[in-house]
Backbone as CSV, one residue per row, in Angstrom:
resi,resn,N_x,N_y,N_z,CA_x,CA_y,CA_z,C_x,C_y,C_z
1,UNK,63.332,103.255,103.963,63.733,103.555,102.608,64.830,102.610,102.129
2,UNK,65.811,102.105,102.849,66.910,101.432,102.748,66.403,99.900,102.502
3,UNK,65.185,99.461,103.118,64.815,98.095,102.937,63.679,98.068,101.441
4,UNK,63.332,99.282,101.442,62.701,99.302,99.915,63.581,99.214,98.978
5,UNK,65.133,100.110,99.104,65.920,99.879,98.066,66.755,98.821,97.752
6,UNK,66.790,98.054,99.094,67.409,96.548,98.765,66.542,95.447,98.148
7,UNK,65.030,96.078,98.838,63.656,94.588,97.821,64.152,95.011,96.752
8,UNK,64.019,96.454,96.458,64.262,96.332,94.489,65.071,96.301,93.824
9,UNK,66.570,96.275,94.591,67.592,95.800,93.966,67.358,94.114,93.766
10,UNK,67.375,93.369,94.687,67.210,92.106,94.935,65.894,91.164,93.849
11,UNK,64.764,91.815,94.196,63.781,91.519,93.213,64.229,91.421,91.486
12,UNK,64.665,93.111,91.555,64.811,93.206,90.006,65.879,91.747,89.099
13,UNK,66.091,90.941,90.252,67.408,89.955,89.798,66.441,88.572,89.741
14,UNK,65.093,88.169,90.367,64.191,87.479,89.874,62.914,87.621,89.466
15,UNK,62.113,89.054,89.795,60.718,89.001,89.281,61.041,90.075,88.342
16,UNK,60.440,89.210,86.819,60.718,90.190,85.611,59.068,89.383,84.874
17,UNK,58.223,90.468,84.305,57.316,89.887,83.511,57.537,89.633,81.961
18,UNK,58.381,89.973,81.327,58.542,89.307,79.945,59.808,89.659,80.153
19,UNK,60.422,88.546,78.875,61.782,88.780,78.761,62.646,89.948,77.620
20,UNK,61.532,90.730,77.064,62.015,92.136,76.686,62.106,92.990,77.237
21,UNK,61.826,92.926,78.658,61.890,94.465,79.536,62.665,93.274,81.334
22,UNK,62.803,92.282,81.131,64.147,91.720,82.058,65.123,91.986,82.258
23,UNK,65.202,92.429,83.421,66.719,92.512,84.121,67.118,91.564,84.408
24,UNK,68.800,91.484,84.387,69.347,90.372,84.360,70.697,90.516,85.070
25,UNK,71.423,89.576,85.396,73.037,89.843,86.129,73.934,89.501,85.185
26,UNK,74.588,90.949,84.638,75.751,90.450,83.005,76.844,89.915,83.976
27,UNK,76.716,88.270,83.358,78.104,87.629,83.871,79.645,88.222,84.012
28,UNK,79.443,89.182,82.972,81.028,89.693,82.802,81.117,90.621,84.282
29,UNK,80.227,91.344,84.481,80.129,92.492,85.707,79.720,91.967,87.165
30,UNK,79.717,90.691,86.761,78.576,90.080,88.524,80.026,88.658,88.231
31,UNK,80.740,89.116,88.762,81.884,87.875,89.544,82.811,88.203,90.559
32,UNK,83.581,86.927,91.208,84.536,87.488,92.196,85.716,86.224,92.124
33,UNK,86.472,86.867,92.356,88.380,86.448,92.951,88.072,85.803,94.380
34,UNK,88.850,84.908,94.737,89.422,84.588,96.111,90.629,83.865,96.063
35,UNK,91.024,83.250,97.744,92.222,82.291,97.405,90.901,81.619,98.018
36,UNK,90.785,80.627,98.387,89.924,79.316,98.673,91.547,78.018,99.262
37,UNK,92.179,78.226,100.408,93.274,77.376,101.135,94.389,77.844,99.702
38,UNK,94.451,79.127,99.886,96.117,79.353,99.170,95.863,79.138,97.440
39,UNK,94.831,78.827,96.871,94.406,78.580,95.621,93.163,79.392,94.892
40,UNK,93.795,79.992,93.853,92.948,81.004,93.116,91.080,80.326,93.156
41,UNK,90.697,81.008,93.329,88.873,80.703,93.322,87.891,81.582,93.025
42,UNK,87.528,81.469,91.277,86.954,82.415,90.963,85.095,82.022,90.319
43,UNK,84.798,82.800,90.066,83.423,82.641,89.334,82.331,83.739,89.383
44,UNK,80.868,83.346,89.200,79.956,84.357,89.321,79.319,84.705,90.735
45,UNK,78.404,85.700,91.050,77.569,85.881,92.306,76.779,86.502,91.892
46,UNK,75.470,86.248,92.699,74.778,86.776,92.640,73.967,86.906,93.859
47,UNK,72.947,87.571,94.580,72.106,87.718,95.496,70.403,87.249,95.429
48,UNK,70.249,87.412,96.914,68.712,87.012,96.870,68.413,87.373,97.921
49,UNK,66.928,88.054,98.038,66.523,88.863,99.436,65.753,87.123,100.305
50,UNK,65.871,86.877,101.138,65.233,86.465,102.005,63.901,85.707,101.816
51,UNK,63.366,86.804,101.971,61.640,87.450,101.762,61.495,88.563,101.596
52,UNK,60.583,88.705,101.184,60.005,90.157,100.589,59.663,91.087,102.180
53,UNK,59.541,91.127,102.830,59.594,91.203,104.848,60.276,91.249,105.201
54,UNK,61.957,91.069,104.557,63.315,90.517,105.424,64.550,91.196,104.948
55,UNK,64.763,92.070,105.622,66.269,93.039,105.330,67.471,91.898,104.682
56,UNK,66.837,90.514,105.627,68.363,89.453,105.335,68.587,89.146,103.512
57,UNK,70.038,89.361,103.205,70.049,89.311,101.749,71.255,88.407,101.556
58,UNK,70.866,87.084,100.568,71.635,85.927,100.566,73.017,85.974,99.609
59,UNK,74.142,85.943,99.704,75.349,86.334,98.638,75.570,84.791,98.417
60,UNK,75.503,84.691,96.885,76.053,83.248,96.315,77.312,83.509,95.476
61,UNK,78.184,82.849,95.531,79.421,82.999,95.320,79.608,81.433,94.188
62,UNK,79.381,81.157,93.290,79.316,79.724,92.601,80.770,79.662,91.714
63,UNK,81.542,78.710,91.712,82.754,78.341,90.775,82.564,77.001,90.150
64,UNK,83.251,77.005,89.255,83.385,75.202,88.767,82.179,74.820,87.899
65,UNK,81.472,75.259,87.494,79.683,74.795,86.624,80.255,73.890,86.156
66,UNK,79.395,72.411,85.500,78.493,72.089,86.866,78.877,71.580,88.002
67,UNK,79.780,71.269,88.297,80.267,70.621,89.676,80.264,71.849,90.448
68,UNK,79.539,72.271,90.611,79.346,73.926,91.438,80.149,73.608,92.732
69,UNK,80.799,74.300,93.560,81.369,74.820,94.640,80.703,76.302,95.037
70,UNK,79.726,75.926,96.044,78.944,77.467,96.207,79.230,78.085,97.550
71,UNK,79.503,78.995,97.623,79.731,79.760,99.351,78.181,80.841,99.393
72,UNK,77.583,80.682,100.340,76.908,81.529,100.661,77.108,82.187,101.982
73,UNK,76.776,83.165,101.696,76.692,84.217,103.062,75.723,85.278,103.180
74,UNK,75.007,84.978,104.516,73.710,85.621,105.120,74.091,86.745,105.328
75,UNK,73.793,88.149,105.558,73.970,89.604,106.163,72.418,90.113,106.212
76,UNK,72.110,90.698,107.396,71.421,91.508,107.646,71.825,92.681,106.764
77,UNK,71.269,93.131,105.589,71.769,94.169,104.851,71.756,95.632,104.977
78,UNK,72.289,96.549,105.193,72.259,97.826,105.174,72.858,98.532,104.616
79,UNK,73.342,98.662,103.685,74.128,99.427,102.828,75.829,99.136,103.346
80,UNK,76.512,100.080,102.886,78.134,99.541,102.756,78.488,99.377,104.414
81,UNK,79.625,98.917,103.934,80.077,99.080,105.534,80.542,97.085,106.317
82,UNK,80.974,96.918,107.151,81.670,96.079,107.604,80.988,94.774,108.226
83,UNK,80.395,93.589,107.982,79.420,92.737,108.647,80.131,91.670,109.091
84,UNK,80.188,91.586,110.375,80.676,90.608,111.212,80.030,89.706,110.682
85,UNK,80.599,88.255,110.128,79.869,86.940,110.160,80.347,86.085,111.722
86,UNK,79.426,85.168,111.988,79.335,84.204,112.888,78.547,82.688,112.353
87,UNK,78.632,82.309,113.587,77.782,81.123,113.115,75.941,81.221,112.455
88,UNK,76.467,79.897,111.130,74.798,80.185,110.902,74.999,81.455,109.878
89,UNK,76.209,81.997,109.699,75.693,83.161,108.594,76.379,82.877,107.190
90,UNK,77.203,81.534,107.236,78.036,81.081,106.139,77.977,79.635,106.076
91,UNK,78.034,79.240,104.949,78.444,77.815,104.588,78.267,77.947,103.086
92,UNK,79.151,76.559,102.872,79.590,76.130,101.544,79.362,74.602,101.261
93,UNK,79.191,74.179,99.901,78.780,73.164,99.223,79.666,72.635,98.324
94,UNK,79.467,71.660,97.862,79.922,70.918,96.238,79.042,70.183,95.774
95,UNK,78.864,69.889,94.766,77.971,68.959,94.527,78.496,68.452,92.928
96,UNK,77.868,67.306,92.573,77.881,66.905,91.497,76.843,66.645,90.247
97,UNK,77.304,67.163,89.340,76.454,67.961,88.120,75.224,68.807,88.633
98,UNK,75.346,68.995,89.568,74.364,70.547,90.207,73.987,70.110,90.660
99,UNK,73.662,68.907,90.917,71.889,68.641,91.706,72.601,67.056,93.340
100,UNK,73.590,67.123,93.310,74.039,66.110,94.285,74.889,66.898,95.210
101,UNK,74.915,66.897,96.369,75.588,67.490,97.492,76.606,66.889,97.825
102,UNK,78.338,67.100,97.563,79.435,66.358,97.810,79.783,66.356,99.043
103,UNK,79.560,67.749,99.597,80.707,67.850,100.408,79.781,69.000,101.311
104,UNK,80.013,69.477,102.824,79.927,70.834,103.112,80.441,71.137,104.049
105,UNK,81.061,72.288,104.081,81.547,73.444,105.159,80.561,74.205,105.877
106,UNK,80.594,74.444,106.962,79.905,75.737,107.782,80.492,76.614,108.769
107,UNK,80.475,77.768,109.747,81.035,78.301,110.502,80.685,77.580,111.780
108,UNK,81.766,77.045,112.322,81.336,76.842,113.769,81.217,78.078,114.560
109,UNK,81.013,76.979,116.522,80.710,78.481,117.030,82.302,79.127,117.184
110,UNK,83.424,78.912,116.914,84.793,79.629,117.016,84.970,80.501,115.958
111,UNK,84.655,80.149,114.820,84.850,81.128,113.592,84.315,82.181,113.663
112,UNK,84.845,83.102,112.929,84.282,84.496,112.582,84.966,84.896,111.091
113,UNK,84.413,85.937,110.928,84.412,86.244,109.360,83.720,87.565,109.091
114,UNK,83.991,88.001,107.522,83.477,89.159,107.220,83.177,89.194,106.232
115,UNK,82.130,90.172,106.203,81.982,90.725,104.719,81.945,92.378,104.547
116,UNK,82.493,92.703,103.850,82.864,94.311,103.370,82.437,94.702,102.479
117,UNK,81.474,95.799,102.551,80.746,95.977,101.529,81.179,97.336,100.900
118,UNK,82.413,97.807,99.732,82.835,98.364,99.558,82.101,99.843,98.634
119,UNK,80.760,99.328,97.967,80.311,100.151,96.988,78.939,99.688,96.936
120,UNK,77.955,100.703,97.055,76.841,100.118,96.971,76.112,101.081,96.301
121,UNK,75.627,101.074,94.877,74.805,102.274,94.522,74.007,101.825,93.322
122,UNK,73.301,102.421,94.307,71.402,102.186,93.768,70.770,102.318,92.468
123,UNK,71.611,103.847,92.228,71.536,104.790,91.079,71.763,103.892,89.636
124,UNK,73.254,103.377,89.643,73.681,102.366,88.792,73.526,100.886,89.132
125,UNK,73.390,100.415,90.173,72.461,98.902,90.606,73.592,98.558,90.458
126,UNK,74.957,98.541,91.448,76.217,97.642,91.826,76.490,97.618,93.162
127,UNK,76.555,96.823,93.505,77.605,96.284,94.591,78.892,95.731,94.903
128,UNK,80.018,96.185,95.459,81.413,95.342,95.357,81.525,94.984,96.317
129,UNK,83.040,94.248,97.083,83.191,94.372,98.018,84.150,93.295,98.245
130,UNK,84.027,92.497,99.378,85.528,91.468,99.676,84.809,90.573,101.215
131,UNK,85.554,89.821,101.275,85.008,88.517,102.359,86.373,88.221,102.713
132,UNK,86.201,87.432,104.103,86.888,86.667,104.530,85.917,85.995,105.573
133,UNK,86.646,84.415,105.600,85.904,83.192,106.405,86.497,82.322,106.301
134,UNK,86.411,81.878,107.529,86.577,80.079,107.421,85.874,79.580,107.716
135,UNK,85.502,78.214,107.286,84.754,77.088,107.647,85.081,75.437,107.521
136,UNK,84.755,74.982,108.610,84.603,73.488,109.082,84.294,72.450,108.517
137,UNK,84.365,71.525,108.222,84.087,70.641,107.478,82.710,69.705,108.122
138,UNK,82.012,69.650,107.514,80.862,68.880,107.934,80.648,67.707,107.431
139,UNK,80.568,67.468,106.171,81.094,65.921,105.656,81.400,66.533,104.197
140,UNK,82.316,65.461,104.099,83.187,65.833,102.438,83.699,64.795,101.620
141,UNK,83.455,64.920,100.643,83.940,63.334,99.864,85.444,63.383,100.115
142,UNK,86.055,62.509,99.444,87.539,61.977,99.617,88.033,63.144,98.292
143,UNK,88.310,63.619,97.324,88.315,64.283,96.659,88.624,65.920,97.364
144,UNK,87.676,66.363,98.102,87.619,67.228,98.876,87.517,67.231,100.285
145,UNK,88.752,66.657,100.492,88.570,66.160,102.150,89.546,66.926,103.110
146,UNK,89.198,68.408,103.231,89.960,68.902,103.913,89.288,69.334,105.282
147,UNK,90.261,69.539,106.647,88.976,69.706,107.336,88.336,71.549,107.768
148,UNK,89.878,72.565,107.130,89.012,73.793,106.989,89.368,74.496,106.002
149,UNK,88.505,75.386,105.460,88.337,76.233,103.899,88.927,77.489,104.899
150,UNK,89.289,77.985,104.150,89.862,79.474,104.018,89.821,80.438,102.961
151,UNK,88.837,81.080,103.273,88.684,82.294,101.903,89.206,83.301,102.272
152,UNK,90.316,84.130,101.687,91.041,85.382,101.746,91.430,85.879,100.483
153,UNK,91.635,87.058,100.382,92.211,87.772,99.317,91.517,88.101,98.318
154,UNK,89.700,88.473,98.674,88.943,87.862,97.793,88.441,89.364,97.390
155,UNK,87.506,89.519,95.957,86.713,90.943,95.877,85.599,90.138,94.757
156,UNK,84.314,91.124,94.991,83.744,90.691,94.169,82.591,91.824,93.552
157,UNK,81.827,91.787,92.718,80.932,92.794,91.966,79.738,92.149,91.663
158,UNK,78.911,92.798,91.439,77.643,92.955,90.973,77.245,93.837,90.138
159,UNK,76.577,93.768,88.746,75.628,94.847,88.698,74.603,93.785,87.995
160,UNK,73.628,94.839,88.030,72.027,94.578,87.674,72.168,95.282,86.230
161,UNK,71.778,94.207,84.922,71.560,95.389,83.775,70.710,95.200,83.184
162,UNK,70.108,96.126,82.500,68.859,95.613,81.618,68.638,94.898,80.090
């Protein structure tokens, strides 16, 4: 029941057949706060299931349009509650005017991290919650040449509206 209610949370955010009866993510209600190395880091998020087969549900975290700065993070999803990240379940990007890859971060195997999933309800189609992670530098332009990210202090929301 729990993996039916995450396809149709998740779905309802890309398969819509016309755009008078589309659901959509109201920018004002679907964003999040962080520090990003001691410096405010804010913008939109949104999610994406996997596959339609796959509990795993993708969190995009995007700042800066278009020079996007994106954090994603993998979770095996199950409703609220505390998800150890490790390696392979996080990394981050930059790129230039959307479509060029600047820079990226990932979790090595030393890091660990979280995600907290503070509110999750179905009824009204929101999710909140808060992260923490670090990650490694994998290659990075000169611009952004640090060699680890630090996200703390962070919260973020979702809803689905029609």
């Amino acid at each position: 029941m729990k993996k039916l209610a995450i396809l149709m949370l998740a779905l309802g955010f890309f398969a819509c057949k016309n755009e008078k009866d589309k659901e959509s993510v109201n920018p004002e209600s679907s964003s999040f706060s962080a520090e990003k190395n001691n410096e405010k880091w804010t913008g939109g998020t949104s999610l994406q299931l996997k596959s339609a087969d796959s509990d795993t549900v993708s969190f995009f975290f995007v700042a800066n349009h278009p020079n996007d700065e994106v954090l994603v993070i993998n979770v095996k999803f199950d409703g609220m509650g505390v998800y150890p990240l490790n390696r392979n379940q996080a990394f981050y990007y930059t790129t230039i005017g959307g479509d060029v890859i600047s820079s990226r971060y990932a979790m090595s195997s030393e890091d660990t991290g979280r995600l907290v999933i503070t509110k999750y309800d179905t009824i009204h189609k929101e999710i909140e919650g808060n992260f923490e992670i670090s990650l490694k530098k994998q290659s990075a332009n000169p611009e952004n040449n640090v060699d680890v990210l630090k996200f703390t202090n962070s919260s973020f929301k979702l809803k689905l509206v029609k």
